[in-house]
Structure formats: structure tokens, C-alpha cells
C-alpha positions as CSV (number, residue, x, y, z in Angstrom):
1,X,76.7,56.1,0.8
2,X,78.0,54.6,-2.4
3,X,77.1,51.4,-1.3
4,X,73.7,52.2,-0.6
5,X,73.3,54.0,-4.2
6,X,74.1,50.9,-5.5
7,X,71.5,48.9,-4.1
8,X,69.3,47.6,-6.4
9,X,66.1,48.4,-4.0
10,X,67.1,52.2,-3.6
11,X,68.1,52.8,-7.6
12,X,64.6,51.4,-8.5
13,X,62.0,51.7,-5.6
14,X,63.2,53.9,-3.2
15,X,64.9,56.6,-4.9
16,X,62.1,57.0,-7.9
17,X,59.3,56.8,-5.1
18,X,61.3,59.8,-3.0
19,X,62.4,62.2,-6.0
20,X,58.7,61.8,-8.0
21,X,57.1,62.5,-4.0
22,X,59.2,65.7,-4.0
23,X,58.6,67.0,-7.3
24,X,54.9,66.2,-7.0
25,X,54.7,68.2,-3.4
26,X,56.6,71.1,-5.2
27,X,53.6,71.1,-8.2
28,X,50.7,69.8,-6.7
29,X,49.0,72.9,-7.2
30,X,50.3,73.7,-10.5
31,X,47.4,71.4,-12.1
32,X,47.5,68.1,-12.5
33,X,48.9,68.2,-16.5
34,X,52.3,69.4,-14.6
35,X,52.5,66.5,-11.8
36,X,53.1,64.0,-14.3
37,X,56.4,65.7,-14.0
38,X,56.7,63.6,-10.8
39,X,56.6,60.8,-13.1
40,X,59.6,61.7,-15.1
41,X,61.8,62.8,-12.4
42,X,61.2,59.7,-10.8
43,X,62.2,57.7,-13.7
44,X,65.5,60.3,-14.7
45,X,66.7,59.6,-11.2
46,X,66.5,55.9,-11.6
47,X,68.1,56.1,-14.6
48,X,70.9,57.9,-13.1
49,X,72.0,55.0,-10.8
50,X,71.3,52.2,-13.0
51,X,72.9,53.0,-15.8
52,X,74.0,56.6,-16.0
53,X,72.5,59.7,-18.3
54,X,75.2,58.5,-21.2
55,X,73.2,57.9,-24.8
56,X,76.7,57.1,-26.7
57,X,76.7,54.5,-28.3
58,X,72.9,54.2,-28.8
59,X,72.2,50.8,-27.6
60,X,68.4,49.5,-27.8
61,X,68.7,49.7,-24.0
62,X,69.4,53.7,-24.3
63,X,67.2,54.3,-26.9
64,X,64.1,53.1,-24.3
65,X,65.4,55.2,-21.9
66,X,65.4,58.4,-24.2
67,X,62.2,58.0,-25.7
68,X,61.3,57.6,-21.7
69,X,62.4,60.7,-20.7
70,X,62.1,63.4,-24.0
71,X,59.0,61.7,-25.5
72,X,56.2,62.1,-22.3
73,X,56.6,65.7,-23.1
74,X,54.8,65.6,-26.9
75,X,51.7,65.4,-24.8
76,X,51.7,69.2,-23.2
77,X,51.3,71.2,-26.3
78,X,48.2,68.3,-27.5
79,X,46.9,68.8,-23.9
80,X,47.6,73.0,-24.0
81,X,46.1,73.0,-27.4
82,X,43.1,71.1,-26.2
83,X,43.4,68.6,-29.1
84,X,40.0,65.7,-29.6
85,X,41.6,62.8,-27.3
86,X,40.9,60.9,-30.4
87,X,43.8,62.7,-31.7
88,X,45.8,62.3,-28.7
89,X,45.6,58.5,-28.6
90,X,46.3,58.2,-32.4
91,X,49.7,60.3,-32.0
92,X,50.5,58.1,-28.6
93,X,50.3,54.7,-30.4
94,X,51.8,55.6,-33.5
95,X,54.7,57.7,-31.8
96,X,54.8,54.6,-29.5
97,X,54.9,52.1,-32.7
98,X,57.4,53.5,-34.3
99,X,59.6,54.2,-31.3
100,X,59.1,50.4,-30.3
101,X,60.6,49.3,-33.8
102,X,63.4,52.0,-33.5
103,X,64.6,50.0,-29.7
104,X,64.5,46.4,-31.7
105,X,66.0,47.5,-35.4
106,X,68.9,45.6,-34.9
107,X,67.7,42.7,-34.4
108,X,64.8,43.4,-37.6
109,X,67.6,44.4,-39.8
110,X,68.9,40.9,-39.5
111,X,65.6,39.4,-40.0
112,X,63.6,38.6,-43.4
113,X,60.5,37.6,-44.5
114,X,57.7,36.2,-42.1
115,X,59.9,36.1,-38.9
116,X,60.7,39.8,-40.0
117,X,57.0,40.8,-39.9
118,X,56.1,38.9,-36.9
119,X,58.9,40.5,-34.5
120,X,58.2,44.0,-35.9
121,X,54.5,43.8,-35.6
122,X,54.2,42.3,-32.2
123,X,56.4,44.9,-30.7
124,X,54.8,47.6,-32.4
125,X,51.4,46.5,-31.9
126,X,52.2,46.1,-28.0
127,X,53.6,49.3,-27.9
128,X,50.7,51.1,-29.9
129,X,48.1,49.0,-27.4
130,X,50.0,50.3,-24.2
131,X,50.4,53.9,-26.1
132,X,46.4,53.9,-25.7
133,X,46.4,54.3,-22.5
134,X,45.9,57.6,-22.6
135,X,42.2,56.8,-22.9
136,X,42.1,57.0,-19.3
137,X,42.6,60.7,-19.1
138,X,39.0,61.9,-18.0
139,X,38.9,58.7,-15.2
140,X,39.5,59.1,-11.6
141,X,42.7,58.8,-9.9
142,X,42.1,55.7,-8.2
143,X,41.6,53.8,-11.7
144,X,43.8,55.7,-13.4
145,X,46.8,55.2,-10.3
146,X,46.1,51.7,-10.2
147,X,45.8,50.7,-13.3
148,X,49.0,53.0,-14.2
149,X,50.7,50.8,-11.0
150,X,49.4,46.9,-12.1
151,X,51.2,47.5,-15.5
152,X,54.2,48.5,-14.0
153,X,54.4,46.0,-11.2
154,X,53.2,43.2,-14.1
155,X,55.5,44.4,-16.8
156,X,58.8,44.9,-14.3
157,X,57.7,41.5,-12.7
158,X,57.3,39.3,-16.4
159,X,60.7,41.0,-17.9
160,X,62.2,40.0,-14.3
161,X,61.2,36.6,-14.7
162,X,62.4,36.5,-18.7
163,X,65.7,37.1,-17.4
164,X,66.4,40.8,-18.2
165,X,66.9,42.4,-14.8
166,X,68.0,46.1,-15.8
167,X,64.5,46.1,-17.7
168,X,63.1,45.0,-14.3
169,X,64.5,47.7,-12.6
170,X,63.2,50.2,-15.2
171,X,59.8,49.1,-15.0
172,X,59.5,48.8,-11.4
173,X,61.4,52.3,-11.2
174,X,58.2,53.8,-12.6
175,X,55.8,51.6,-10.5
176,X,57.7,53.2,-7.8
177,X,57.6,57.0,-9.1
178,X,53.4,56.3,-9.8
179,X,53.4,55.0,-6.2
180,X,55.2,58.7,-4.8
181,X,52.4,60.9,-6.8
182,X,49.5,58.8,-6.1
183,X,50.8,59.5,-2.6
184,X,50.8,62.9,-2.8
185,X,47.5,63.5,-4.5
186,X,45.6,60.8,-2.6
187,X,46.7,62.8,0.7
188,X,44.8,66.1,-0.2
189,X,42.3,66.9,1.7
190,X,39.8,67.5,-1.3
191,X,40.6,63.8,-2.8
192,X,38.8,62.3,0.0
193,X,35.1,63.3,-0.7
194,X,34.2,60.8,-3.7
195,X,33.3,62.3,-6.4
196,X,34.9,65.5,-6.3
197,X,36.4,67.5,-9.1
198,X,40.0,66.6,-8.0
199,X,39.5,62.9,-7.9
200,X,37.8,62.8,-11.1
201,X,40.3,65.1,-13.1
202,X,42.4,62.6,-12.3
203,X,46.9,62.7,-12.6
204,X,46.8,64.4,-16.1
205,X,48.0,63.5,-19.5
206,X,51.5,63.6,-18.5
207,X,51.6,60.9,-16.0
208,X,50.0,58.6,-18.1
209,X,52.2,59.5,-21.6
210,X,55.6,58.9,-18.9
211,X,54.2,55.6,-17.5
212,X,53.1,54.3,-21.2
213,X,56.1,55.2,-23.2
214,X,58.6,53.1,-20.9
215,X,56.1,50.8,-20.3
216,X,55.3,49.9,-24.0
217,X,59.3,49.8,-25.1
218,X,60.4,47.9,-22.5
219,X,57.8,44.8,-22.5
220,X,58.2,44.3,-26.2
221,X,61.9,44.8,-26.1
222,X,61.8,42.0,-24.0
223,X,60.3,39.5,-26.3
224,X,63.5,39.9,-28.5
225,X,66.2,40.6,-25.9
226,X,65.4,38.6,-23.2
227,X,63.1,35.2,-23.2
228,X,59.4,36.9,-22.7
229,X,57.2,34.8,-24.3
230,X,55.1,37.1,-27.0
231,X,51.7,35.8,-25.6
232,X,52.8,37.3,-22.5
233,X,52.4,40.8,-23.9
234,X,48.3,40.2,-24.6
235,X,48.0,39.8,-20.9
236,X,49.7,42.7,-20.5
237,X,47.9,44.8,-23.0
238,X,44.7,43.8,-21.7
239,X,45.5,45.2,-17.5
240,X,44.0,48.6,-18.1
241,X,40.7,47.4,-19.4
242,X,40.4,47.2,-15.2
243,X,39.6,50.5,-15.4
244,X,35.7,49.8,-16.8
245,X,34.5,47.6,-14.2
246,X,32.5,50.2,-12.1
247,X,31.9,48.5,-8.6
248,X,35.2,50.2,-7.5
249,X,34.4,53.6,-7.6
250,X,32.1,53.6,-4.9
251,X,34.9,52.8,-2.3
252,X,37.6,55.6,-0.4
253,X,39.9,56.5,-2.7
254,X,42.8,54.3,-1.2
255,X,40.7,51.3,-1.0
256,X,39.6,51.8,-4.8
257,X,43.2,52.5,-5.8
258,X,43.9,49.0,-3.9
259,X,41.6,46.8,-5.5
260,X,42.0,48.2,-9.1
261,X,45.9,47.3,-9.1
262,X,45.0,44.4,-7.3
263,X,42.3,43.5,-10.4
264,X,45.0,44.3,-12.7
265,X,47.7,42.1,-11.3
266,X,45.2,39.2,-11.4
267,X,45.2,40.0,-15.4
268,X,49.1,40.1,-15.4
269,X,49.2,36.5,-13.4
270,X,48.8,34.5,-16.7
271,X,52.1,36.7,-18.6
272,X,53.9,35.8,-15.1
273,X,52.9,31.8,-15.7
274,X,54.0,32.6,-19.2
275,X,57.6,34.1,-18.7
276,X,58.4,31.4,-15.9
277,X,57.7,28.4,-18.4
278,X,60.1,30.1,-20.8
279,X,62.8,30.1,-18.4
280,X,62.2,26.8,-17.2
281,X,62.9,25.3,-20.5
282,X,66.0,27.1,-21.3
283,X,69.0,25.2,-20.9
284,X,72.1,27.0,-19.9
């Protein structure tokens, strides 16, 4: 049993994918603001196999992973209060900003001048730009579930590539825990007929803050702890707009949620190029 635990597969695909299916089964009538707790649980328990729930000392690595699993939560009372989403994006990218320059502070606080500017404001702006994505919370689940899923399969994929493979494994452990509650809410019945008012109150506010927030931290963390190139991270930025092109919602649910994280890989393609040249010119 150990053994298997400590497969790299089961800590980031597997086990994510099976505790966020649970917890979304438990909730899935509890309204879809609470199933984006499928999200987090999928991510805690990923954690808890890859590295352990142990915040001391407070490594940049730890610091993503506690902003992952505490911060998702500052969107239920903006969502209970019914704050203007205008708002609610403006808190997500500057909490996200912020946070992104809290994981890569030690590495600022050596730098000065220009070089300073440049790190800090390509991480935050990354960050902020991926923090936005909670402009998708009045689309459908099949764009919102495969936009949420290209960003997470191109994000875990790039940082893979730049050499970082526990950031790999975080990213791709929330691909995974999207993939267990787009199962779950893509299964009911009422999801099927297009158009109706499940499908288009799409997976809630939480799910998108939990996928963002590790999301954001970890692909600009990788520009200044592994070898991710920072051109990568427009790519990157740019796989939700997917979510505008309107041809897909006319298809079944599934086949829409196919072809929109299809669409959005194809946008992640050039940060894959991108981190592969970097690695290729390293020499160890």
C-alpha cells in the first residue's frame, strides 16, 4: 500500500481525481458555490502525499500550497454577500498579486533595480491575469470545466518541462480534482438538456478561486525557481479567452467540455515549445 501511495500517478492523478469525485457526490446538491469544495479536497489530498501538511519552515514551495488551500475560501462570503463580480475579480487579482510576490520574496529581496521590477512584476502580473478568471462565473460548465482543465494540463505540463516536477505534480493534481467534479456534475441527468439552468450556472465561484490560486502561484514561481521561460506565462494567461468563441456551445455537454480544453491546450502548445528550448540550452 505504501508503495502505491508513493506513486507519482496516484499522489497527483488518481488520488485528487477520487477524493474531489467523493466530496462532489456528497454536495452535489448543496449548490454549486459548495462543490468547488471538491476542488480543494482534491488538491489537500495531493498535498498530503507529495509533500505532507507541514508549513514549518515556510518555504516558497509551502507558501503556494497554503495560499492553495486557505485562500479559495475568501470567495464564499463575496459570493454569500452577492458582491458586483467587478468586485470579485479586483479582490482575486490583487489577493493573487500579492500572494504571487509573497511565494518569490526571497529571491526579490536579493534583487535590485530593473531585474528587481521585472521578476516581481511578471509574477504578479501572471498571477493577477490567472486571478481573473473568475470572470467565467456566469458561463456554462463545459467552458468553464474545460478551460479550468487546459490551464492545468498546460501549466503542470510547461513547469514539468522547466524542470520542477513537485510543481508538475501540483498542477496536474488539480487538473485531476477538476476532472472528478466535472464528472460528477456532467453525469446529472438535468446537465444533458443544453441550455438548462444547471449547465449554465455553471461549478460556482469556488471551483474557479481553488483552480486560479494554485494555478497563478505555481506558473510564475516557476519562472524564478525552475527554467520556465517568462514568455511562456503569456501563453498561459491567454487559455481562458477559449471560453468566448461560441461555436462550442451548441454541442452535448461532454463533446463541448472536449473541444474547449482541447482549444485551450492548442493555446498552451507555444509555452510547451517555449519551456523545452530552455532546457535544451542548459548545460548540466
Amino acid at each position: 500500500m505504501q508503495d502505491l501511495l508513493a506513486d507519482p500517478a496516484v499522489q497527483a492523478a488518481v488520488a485528487p481525481l477520487v477524493s474531489s469525485l467523493v466530496v462532489a457526490l456528497i454536495l452535489r446538491r448543496a449548490g454549486n458555490l459548495w462543490q468547488g469544495l471538491a476542488v480543494v479536497a482534491g488538491v489537500l489530498v495531493a498535498v498530503l502525499l507529495i509533500t505532507g501538511l507541514n508549513f514549518q519552515p515556510l518555504t516558497s514551495t509551502r507558501k503556494i500550497i497554503l495560499c492553495s488551500l486557505v485562500l479559495p475560501f475568501a470567495a464564499v462570503p463575496l459570493y454569500l454577500m452577492k458582491c458586483p463580480a467587478i468586485y470579485r475579480r479586483l479582490f482575486l487579482s490583487v489577493a493573487m498579486a500579492c500572494a504571487a510576490v509573497w511565494v518569490v520574496w526571497p529571491v526579490l529581496g536579493r534583487q535590485e533595480g530593473l531585474e528587481l521590477w521585472l521578476t516581481g512584476g511578471r509574477v504578479a502580473l501572471f498571477a493577477a491575469a490567472i486571478g481573473g478568471l473568475n470572470w467565467l462565473d456566469k458561463v456554462d460548465v463545459p467552458r468553464q470545466g474545460g478551460v479550468m482543465l487546459a490551464l492545468a494540463l498546460g501549466v503542470g505540463a510547461s513547469v514539468l518541462i522547466a524542470a520542477s516536477a513537485l510543481y508538475g505534480q501540483l498542477a496536474f493534481a488539480v487538473s485531476a480534482a477538476v476532472g472528478g467534479l466535472l464528472l460528477v456534475v456532467l453525469l446529472e441527468p438535468s446537465i444533458k438538456i443544453l441550455g438548462s439552468d444547471k449547465m449554465r450556472s455553471g461549478l460556482g465561484g469556488l471551483s474557479l478561486f481553488a483552480v486560479a490560486i494554485p494555478l497563478g502561484l505555481i506558473g510564475g514561481a516557476a519562472t524564478v525557481y525552475a527554467q520556465l521561460p517568462g514568455a511562456a506565462l503569456i501563453f498561459l494567461a491567454l487559455i481562458p479567452a477559449v471560453a468566448a468563441i461560441p461555436v462550442f456551445r451548441q454541442f452535448n455537454p461532454w463533446i463541448s467540455t472536449t473541444l474547449m480544453t482541447l482549444s485551450g491546450l492548442v493555446l498552451a502548445a507555444p509555452a510547451l515549445w517555449l519551456a523545452w528550448g530552455s532546457v535544451e540550452t542548459m548545460s548540466y
